[in-house]
N, C-alpha and C positions, 0 to 999 in steps of 0.2 A: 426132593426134586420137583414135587408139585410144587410146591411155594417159589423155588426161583423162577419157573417157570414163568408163575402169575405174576412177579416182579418183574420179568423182561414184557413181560405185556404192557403192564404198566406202564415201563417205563416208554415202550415202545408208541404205544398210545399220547404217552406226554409230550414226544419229542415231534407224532406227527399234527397234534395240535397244534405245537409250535411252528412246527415248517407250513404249517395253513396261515396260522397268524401271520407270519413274514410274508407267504404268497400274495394276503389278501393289500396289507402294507403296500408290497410293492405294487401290483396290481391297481390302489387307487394311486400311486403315487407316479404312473405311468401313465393315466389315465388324464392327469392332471398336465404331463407334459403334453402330450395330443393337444389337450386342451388349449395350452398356452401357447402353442403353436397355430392352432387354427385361429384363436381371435385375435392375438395380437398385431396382425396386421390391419383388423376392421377397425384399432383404437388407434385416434391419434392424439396430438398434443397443440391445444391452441394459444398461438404467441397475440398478441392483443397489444396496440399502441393505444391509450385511451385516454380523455381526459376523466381526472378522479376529483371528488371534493372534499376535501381534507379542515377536520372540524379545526376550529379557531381559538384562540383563549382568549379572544375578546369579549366584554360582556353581552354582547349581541349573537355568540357564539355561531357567529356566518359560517360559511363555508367557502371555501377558494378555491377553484381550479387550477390544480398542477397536471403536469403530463406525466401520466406515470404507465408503467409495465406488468401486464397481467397475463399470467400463467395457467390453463385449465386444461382441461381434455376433452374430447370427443369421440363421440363412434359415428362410423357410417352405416348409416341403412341403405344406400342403393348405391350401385354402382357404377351411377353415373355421377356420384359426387355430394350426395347429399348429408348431412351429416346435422347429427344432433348433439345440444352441449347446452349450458346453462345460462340462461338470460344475463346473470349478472356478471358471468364470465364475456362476455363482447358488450355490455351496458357502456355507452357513450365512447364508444369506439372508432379510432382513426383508422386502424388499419387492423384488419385481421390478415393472421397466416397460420397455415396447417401443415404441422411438419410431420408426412408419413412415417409409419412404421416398415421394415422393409419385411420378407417372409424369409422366415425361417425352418427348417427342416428338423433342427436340435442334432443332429447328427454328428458336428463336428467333422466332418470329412473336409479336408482341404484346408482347416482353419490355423491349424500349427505351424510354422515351415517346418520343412524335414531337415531334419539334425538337432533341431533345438529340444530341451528337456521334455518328458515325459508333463510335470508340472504343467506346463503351458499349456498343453491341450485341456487339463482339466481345468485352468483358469478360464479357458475359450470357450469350452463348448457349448453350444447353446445359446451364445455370443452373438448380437446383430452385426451380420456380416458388413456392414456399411457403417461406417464411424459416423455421429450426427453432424458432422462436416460437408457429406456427400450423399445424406438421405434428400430428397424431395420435399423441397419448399413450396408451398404453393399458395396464392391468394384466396383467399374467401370474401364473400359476399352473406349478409344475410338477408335471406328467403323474408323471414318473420320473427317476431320474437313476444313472447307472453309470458308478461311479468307474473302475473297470479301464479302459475304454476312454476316459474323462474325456468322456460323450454323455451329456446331458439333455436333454428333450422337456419345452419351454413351452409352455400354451393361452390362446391371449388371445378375448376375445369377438367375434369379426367373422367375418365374410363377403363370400366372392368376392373373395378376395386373390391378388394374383397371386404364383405360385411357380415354383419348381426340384423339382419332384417327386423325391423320393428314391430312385424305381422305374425313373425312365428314367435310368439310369446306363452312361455311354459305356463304349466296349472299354477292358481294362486297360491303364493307365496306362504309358508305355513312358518310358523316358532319352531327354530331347531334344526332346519335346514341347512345345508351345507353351504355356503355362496363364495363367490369370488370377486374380488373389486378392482377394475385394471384401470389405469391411467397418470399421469405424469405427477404426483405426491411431490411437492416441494422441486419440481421442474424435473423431476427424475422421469424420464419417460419411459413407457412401456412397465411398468410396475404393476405386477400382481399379487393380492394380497388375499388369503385365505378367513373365513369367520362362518359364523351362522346367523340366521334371520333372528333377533333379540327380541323383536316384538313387529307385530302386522297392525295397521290401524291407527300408527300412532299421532296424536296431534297434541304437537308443542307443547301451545296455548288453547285455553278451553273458544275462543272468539276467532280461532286461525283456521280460514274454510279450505283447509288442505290435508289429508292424513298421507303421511309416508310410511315405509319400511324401515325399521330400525334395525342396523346390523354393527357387530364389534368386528366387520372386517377392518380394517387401518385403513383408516380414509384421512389424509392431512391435504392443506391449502396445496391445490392445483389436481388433486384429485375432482371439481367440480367438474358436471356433463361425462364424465366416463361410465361406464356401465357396470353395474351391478347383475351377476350374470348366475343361472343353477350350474351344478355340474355338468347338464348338458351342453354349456354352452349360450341359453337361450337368455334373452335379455327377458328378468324381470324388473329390473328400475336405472334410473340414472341418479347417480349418486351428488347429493346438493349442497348438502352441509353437516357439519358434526358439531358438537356442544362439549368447548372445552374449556376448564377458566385458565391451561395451561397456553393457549393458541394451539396446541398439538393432541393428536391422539389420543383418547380415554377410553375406547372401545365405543363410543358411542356417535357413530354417523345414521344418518337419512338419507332414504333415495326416494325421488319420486316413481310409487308404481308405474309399472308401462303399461296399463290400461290407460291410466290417464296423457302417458307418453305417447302414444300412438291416435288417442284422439287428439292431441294436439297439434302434432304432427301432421295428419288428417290435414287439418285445418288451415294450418301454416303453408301446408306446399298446394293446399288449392287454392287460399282465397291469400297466403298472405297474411294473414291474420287470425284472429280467431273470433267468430260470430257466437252470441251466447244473448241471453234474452234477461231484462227488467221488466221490474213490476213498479218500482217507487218505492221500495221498503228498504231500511236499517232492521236487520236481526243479529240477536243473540243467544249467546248459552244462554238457558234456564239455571241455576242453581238451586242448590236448597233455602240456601237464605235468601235471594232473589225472591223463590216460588214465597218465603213465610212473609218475607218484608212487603209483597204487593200483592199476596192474599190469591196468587194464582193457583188454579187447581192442580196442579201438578210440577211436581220439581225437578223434574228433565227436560230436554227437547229444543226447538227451539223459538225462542218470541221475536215480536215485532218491537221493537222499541221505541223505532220515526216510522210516519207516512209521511212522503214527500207531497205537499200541496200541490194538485193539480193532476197526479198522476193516477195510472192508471188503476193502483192500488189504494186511491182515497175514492174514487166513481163506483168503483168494486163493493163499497162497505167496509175493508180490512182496517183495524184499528191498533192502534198501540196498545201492546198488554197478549193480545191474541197469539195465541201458541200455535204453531204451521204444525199440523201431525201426518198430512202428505201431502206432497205434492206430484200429479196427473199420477194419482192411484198409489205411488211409491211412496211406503212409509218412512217419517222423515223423525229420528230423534236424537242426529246431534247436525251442529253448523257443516260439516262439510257435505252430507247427504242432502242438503238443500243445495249446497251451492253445485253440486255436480248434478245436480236436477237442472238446475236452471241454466248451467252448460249444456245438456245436453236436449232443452226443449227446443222446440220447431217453432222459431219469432211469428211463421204466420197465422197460427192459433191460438186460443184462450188458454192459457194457464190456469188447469183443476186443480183447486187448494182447498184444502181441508184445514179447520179450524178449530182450536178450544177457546169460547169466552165463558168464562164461567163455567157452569155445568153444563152447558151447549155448545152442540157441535153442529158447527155451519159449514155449509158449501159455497163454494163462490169459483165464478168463473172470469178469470181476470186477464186482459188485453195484453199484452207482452209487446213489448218496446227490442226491436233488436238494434241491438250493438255491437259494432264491429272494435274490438280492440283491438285496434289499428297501429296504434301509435305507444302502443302497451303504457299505460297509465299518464303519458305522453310526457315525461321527465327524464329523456334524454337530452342530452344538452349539442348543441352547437353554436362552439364560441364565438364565430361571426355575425349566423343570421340570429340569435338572441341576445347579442350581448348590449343594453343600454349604458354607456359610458356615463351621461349625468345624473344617473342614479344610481350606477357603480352594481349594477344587478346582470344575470343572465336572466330572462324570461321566458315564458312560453303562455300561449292563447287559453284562458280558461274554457275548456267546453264540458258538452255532459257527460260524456265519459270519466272525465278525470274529474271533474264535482263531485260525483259517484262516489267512484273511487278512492277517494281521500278524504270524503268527507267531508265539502265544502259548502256551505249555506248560497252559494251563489253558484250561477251557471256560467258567468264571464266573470272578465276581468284578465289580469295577466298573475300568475303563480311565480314566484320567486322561485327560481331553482338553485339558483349560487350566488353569493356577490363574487366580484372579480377581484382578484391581487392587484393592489397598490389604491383601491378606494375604498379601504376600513376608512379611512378618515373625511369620506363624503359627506357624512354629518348626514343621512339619508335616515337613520335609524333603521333602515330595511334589513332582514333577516329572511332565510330560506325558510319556504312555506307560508309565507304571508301571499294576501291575493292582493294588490292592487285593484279599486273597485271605482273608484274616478280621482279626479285630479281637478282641482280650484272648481269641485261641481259637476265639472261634466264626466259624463261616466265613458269608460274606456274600455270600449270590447276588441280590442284588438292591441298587435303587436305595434301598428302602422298608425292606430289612434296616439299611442301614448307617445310615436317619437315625433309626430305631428305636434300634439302640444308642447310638448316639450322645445321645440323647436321655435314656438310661436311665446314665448315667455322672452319678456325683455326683462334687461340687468335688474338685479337688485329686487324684481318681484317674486313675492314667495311662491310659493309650490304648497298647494295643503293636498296631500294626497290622503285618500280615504281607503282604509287598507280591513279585511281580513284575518284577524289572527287568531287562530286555535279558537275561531266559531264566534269572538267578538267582532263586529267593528269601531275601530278609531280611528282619529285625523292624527297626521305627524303634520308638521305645520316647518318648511324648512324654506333658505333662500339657496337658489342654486346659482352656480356660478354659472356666466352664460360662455355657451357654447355655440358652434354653428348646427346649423341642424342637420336629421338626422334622417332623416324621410329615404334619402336615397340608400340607406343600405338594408333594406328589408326583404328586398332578396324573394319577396311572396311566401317567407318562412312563417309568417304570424298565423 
């Protein structure tokens, strides 16, 4: 008797383990509904009319502007309409529109008609009561947009929208965390997908001054700008890109943290832009074969590789070879820790930089040039006010921002951003990314210079234009056909 006893215990015990384990099952699994009901209204789905440049198989391997359609997502932060999403989800964009999500209760009340099967209701339930026929379309404008970090702020006209506030951002982000990924995956809209934080920290490439959140929640094309979110709900990242050689899903997406989301943001809806500070320097990873091939004292961190002539960081002392180990006190040992230093310094004081040359360790207090990336890297295109016809190029004004940033030996000239469809056979030799640097001589700083001359060439004389490419310069030496000129369509775009 005593033994069966101890066997309905047993068993009594195993069956209440069990109805815990189901409890707790259901429990997250209800939890998740709440969930998906409160934010699915703050995420929307952004429709994008844009021009795209589509690589070539000619051996100049140009690029052409076709009109094409692009699908992404967004969340709102405030409710008066403002909404964040990813740069290169509205990049060279004709028309943005945001197609609300409508609110949902998951309830199913009212969603069956009465009489019809049983079935139906559980195909419905939890079902956007509004077919995407008769959700709310609505224009967008963007506020700003910062390619470095690929973070744009859209404003659409409305009010009292429900959000994910960018302010109320959960503790950082840990390995093994539960997360959730919502937004329009392959145009599917309102899409939530379940994973964990796969890794914190991470950057791509060792020279990419950006770390993201790596997660295997299903992140596919049009999941960009939707939000990466904890269980609570809280935004910590916007989800950017995933690495597949499938085009689809491998468990392996990136968001960027929303620390960094929320300074940008910051930035975006005050100034428009995002202000951030130089010195004149090119930096790198350090390596190990790096640190043994150039006899550096240490195989981490990050070095100087250029000082730009003239600048504030060649007045400083700073040299090529010198390894940055902080900057204004903040210890610095990989690329992105410097570059989010120098986002976040104050341009109207000296930049405190600490030094390895050799077995010496210098101080230097270096002048800070602020820049407004304004125009984010300024390689958006518009095909009227850039497009030069007898060169068969779209272009834009070489400045120091985008020198900078791309890496260009010059500070003017015009940047090749696309050729156009139907002048591959311009005989121009021009290719995207080449800088235009003068023409038969004279040098060309502007958009307004080069259709000025151009204009001023009679028949049958050549054209030597002096260009820019991948850090050489050469002459192409061509005869253009003449045209009338071009002066008046400049539009003040240059």
């Amino acid at each position: 008797m005593q033994r069966f006893l101890i066997v309905l215990c047993l068993a009594a015990s195993a069956q209440a383990a069990a109805d815990q384990k189901t409890n707790a099952l259901a429990d997250f699994s209800g939890s998740l509904e709440r969930l998906a009901a409160t934010v699915a209204p703050a995420v929307v789905q952004v429709q994008v009319s844009a021009w795209c440049a589509s690589d070539s198989a000619n051996p100049e391997n140009a690029a052409f502007l076709t009109s094409c359609r692009v699908v992404g997502s967004g969340v709102i932060v405030d409710p008066s309409g403002y909404i964040i999403t990813n740069e290169h989800v509205v990049r060279n964009a004709r028309r943005i529109r945001v197609m609300l999500t409508p609110k949902s209760d998951h309830s199913g009340d009212g969603l069956a008609p009465v009489g019809k099967p049983e079935v139906l209701d559980a195909v419905v339930v939890g079902a956007n009561r509004e077919p995407i026929g008769k959700r709310p379309v609505l224009d967008a404008a963007v506020v700003g947009a910062n390619r470095a970090t690929d973070i744009a702020l859209l404003k659409i006209e409305a009010s009292g929208l429900s959000t994910i506030p960018v302010h109320q951002i959960g503790r950082a982000p840990h390995q093994g965390q539960v997360v959730l990924a919502v937004g329009s995956p392959e145009g599917l809209d309102n899409t939530m997908t379940i994973g964990i934080v796969s890794a914190v920290g991470r950057q791509p490439h060792p020279d990419f001054p950006m770390l993201y959140i790596q997660t295997d929640a299903a992140i596919n094309s049009g999941n960009s700008g939707g939000p990466l979110l904890n269980v609570q709900g809280e935004l910590i990242g916007i989800n950017t890109f995933m690495l597949s050689e499938s085009g689809h899903n491998q468990g392996l997406g990136f968001a960027v943290p929303a620390a960094v989301v929320r300074y940008v943001y910051e930035q975006l809806r005050t100034h428009g832009f995002v202000r951030y500070s130089l010195v004149g320097v090119q930096v790198q990873t350090v390596t190990p074969a790096l640190a043994q091939g150039l006899g550096l004292s240490r195989g981490y961190g990050v070095m100087i590789s250029d000082v730009l002539p003239g600048s504030p960081a060649e007045a400083s002392g700073l040299r090529p070879r010198d390894i940055i180990t902080s900057v204004d006190g903040a210890s610095i040992s990989a690329l992105p820790y410097y570059a989010a230093m120098m986002y976040l310094h104050d341009p109207a004081v000296p930049v405190a930089v600490t030094a390895l040359r050799g077995d010496q360790t210098l101080q230097f207090q270096v002048p800070a040039l602020a820049v407004d990336d304004q125009d984010y890297r300024d390689t958006s295109i518009d095909p009227q006010g850039s497009l030069i016809p007898a060169l068969g190029i779209f272009g834009k004004t070489v400045n120091y921002t985008l020198a900078r940033q791309i890496g260009l030996r010059s500070n003017t000239g015009i940047y090749v951003v696309a050729t156009s469809a139907g002048n591959e056979d311009s005989g121009t030799g021009l290719a995207p990314g080449d800088v235009i640097a003068s023409l038969n001589g004279m040098p060309i700083l502007s958009m307004q210079e080069l259709r000025g001359a151009l204009g001023e060439l009679t028949g049958g004389k050549p054209a030597v234009v002096q260009i820019e490419r991948r850090g050489r310069f050469l002459y192409i030496e061509r005869e253009l056909e003449q045209r009338p000129p071009e002066s008046g369509t400049d539009r003040g775009r240059g």
